[in-house]
C-alpha positions in Angstrom: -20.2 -34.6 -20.1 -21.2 -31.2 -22.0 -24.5 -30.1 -21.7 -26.2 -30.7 -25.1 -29.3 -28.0 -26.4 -29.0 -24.8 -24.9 -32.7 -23.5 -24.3 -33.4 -19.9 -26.1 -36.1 -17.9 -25.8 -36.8 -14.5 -28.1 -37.1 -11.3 -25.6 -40.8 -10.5 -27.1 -42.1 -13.9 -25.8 -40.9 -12.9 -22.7 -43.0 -9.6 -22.5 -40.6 -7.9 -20.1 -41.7 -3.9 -20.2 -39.7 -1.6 -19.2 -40.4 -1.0 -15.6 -39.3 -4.8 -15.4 -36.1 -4.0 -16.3 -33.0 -2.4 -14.4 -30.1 -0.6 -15.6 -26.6 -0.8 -13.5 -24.4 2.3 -14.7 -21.1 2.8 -13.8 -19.6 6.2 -14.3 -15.9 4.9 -13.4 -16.1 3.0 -16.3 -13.2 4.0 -18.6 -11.0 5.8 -15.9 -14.2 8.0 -15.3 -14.4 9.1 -18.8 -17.8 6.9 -18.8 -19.6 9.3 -16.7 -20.1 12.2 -18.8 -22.3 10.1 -21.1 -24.7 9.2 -18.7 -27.4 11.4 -20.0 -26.9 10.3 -23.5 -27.2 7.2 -22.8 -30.4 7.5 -20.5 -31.7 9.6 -23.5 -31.3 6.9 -25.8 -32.4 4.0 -23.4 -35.9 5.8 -23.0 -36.2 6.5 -27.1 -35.3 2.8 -27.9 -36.4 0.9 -24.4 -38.3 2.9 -22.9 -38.4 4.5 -19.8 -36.5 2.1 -17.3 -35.4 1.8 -14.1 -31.6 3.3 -13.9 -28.7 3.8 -11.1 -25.6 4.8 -11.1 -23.1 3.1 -8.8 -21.0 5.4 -6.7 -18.6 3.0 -5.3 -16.5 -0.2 -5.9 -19.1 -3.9 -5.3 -22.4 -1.2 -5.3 -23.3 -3.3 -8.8 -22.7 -6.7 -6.8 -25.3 -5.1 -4.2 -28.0 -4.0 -6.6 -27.8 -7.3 -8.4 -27.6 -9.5 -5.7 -30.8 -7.6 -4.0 -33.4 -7.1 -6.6 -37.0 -6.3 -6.5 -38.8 -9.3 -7.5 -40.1 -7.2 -10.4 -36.6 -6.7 -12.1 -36.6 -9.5 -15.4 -33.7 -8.0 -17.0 -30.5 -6.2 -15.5 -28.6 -4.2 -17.9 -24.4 -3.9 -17.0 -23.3 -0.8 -18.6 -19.3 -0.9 -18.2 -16.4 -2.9 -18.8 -15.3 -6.3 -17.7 -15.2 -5.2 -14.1 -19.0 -3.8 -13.7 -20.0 -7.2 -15.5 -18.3 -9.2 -13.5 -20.0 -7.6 -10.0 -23.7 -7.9 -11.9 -23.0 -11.6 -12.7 -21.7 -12.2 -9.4 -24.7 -10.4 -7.2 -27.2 -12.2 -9.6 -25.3 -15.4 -9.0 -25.5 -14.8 -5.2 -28.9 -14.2 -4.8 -30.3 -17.5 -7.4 -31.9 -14.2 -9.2 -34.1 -15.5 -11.5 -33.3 -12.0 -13.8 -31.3 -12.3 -17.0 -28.3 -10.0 -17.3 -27.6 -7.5 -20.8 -24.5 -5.5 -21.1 -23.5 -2.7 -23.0 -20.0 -2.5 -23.5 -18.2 0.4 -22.1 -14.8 -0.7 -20.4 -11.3 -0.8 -21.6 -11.6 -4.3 -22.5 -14.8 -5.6 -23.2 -13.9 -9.1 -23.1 -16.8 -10.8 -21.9 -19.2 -8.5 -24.3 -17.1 -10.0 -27.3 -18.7 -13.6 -26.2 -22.0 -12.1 -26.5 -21.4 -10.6 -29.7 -22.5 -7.7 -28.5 -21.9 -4.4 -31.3 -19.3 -2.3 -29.8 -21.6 1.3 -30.8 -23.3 1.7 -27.6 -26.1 2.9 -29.4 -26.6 -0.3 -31.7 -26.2 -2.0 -28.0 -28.9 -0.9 -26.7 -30.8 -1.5 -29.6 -29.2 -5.4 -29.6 -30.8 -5.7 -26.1 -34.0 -4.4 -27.7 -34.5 -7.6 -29.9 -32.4 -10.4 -27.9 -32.8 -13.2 -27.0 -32.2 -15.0 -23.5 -30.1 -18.4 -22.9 -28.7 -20.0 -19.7 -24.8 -20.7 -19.6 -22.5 -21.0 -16.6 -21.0 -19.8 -14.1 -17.5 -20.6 -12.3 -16.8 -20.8 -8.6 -13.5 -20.6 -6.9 -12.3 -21.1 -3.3 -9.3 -20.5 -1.6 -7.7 -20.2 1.6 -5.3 -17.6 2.6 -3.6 -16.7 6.3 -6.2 -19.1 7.4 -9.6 -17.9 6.2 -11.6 -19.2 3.6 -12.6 -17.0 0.6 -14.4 -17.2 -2.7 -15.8 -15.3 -5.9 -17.7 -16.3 -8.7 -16.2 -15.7 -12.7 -18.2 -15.8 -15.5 -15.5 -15.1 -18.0 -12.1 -16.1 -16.7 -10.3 -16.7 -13.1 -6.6 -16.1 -13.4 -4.0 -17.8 -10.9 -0.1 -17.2 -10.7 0.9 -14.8 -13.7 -2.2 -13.6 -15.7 -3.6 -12.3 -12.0 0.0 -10.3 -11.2 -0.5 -8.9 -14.5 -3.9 -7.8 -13.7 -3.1 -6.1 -10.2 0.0 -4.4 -12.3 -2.8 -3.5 -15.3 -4.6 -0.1 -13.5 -1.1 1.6 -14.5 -1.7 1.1 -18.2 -5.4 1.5 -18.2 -4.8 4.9 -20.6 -2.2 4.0 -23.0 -3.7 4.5 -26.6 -4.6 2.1 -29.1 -5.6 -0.7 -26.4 -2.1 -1.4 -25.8 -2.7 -1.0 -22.1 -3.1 -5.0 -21.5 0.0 -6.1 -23.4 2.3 -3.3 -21.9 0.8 -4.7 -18.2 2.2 -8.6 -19.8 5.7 -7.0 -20.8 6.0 -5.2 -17.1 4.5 -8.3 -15.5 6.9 -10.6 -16.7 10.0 -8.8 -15.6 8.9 -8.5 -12.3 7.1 -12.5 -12.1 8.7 -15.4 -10.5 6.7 -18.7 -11.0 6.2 -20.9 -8.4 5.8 -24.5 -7.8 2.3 -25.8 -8.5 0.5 -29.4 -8.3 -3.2 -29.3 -10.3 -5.5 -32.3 -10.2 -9.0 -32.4 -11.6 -11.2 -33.3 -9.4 -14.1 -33.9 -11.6 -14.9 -37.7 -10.1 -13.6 -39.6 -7.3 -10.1 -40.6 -8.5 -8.2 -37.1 -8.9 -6.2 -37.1 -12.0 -2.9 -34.8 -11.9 -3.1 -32.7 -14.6 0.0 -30.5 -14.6 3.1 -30.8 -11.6 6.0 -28.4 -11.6 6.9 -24.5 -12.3 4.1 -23.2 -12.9 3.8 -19.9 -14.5 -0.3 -19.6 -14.6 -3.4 -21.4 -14.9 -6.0 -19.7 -16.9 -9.8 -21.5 -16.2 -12.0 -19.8 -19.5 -16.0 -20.1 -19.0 -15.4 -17.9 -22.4 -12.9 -17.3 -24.6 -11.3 -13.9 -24.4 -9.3 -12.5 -21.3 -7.0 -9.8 -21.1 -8.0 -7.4 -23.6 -8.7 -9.9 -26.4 -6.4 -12.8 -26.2 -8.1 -16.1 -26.4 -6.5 -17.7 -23.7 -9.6 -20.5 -23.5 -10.4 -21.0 -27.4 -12.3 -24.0 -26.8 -14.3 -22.6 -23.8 -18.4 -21.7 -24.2 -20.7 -20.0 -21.4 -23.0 -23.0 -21.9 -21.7 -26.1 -22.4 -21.4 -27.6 -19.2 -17.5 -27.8 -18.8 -15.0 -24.8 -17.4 -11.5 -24.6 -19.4 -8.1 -25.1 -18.2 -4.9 -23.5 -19.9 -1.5 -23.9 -18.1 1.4 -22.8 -18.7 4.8 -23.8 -17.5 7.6 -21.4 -16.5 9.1 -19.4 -19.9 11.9 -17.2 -19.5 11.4 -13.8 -20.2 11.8 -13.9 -24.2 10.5 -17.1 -24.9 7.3 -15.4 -22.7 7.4 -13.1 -25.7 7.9 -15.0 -28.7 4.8 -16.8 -27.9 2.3 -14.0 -26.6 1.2 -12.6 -29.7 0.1 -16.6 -30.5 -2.1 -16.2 -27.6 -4.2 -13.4 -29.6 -5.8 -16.2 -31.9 -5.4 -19.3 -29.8 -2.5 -20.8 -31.2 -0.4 -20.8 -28.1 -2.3 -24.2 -27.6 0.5 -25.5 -30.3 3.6 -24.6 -27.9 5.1 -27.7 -25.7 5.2 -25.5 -23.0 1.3 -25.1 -22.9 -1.3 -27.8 -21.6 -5.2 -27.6 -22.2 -8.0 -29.3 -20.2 -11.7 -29.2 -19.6 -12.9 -30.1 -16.5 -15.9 -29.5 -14.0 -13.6 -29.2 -10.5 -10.4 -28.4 -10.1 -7.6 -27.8 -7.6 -4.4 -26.5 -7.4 -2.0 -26.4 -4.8 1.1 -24.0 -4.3 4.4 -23.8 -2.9 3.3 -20.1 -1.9 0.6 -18.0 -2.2 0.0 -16.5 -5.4 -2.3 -13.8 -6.5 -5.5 -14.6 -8.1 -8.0 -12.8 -10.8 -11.7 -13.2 -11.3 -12.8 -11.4 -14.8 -9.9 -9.4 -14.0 -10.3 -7.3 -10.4 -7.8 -9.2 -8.4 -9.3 -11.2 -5.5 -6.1 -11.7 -3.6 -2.2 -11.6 -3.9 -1.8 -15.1 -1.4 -4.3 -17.8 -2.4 -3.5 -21.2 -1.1 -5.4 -24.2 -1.7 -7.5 -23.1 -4.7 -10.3 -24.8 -5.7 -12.5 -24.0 -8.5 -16.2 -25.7 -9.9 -18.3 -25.1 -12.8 -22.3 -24.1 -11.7 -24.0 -24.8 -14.9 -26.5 -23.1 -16.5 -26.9 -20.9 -13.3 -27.3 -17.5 -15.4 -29.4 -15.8 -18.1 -28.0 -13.8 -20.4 -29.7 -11.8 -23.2 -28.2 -11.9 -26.4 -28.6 -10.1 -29.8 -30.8 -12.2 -32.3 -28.4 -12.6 -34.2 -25.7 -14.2 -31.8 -24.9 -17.8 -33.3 -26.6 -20.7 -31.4 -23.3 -21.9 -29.6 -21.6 -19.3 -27.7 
């Protein structure tokens, strides 16, 4: 059952000064390019904000660490990145049952999970957007899987990707640079010469009796706590961060040019229409492989042989800040 009112509460009953609040920087952002903004954006953080706490990561999970370690101080963590540093802020605060809200100001390539927030794409009106927001709770996915033995998991709070969409992203770093944001599709073109779909049994196992949802050649499962994925295709278009449910889109092996004739469908949800295409919502699921196959989480790649993967929904186990202006159902 979805969860019904989502509480919100305005940032200025919240009285969170500045020294409560922690920003997470990450000069790799944007193949590095990010970096030589840094004092730009401190400038403007300090004028608008005022003067806050602020690092700058210096290496791949140092966001996960910060987040997941707070001072009990810290009300509000700011992301400043793309998809990836957003992904390790939500995942340390996640970890840790922080009690801190997360903001992000979106500096990636893709942006995806900023989109959700309707956050502005100028930095500077960003920052600004954080200013006056306001904070809700929504969700968080879990996923599990075993591979050569050992158990693994990550948290998502956009989208985990299993079987195609997650080869696509270990492929994706290649095309990070190509202009006009054409990076993501040109990964999907290379990915689907290259991708061999494999044999795939998904139940949902919400309640006792586990319900097969999908059995056959699988080509991916997508599970959307949002929307967007992959540089702005809405591969989820029902999903929202709060209403109690995760999103399951799976698609059935396509040969290489029906693959095509129905991507550009996915960039406004209407790949929902095609036979090939089934779409659940669930709060646990499983799926279970003939092979390992590699597996996303908001888009760094978790593993290239998952087995056994199991995924649940942790409701309402995040704050988020949002501009004012965001519409009530997200």
């Amino acid at each position: 059952m979805a969860l019904a009112h989502i509480p919100v509460t305005p940032i200025s009953e919240l009285k969170i000064l500045p020294e409560n609040i922690l920003v997470i920087f990450n000069p790799a952002a944007r193949s590095g390019h990010l970096a030589g903004q840094e004092l730009d954006i401190r400038a403007e953080l300090k004028k608008s904000i005022g003067r806050t706490q602020f690092i700058s990561t210096t290496k791949k999970g140092h966001a996960r660490e910060l987040a997941s370690n707070l001072p009990p101080s810290i009300q509000m963590v700011v992301a400043i990145g793309g998809d990836g540093t957003v992904h390790e802020v939500a995942s340390g605060l996640a970890e840790a049952n922080s009690s801190a809200g997360m903001a992000v100001i979106p500096l990636g390539s893709g942006n995806d999970f900023a989109r959700v927030l309707h956050m502005p794409t100028d930095w500077r009106k960003a920052i600004e957007g954080i200013r006056s927001s306001k904070r809700i709770s929504a969700d968080i996915g879990c996923v599990n899987w075993k591979e050569e033995g050992d158990d693994f998991s990550a948290y998502f709070i956009n989208a985990l990707g299993i079987g195609f969409d997650a080869h696509c992203a270990s492929i994706a770093p290649k095309y990070k640079n190509w202009p006009l944001g054409i990076g993501y599709t040109a990964s999907i073109v290379a990915g689907l010469r290259s991708w061999v779909s494999s044999g795939a049994t998904v139940w949902d196992t919400s309640s006792s009796d586990k319900k097969v949802l999908f059995s056959g050649r699988m080509m991916f499962t997508t599970v959307g706590n949002a929307q967007d994925s992959g540089g702005g295709y809405k591969v989820n278009p029902k999903a929202l961060i709060s209403d109690g449910l995760l999103d399951a889109c799976i698609v059935e092996d396509l040969s290489f040019l029906r693959a095509l004739s129905i991507l550009p469908s996915a960039r406004d949800g209407k790949h929902l229409l095609k036979k090939e295409v089934s779409y659940f919502q669930f709060q646990n699921l499983l799926v279970d492989t003939d092979r390992g196959l590699p597996i996303h989480s908001d888009g760094e790649v978790k593993s290239l042989q998952a087995r056994s993967i199991e995924v649940s929904l942790l409701p309402r186990k995040i704050g988020l800040f949002v501009p004012a202006s965001a519409p009530e159902t997200l």
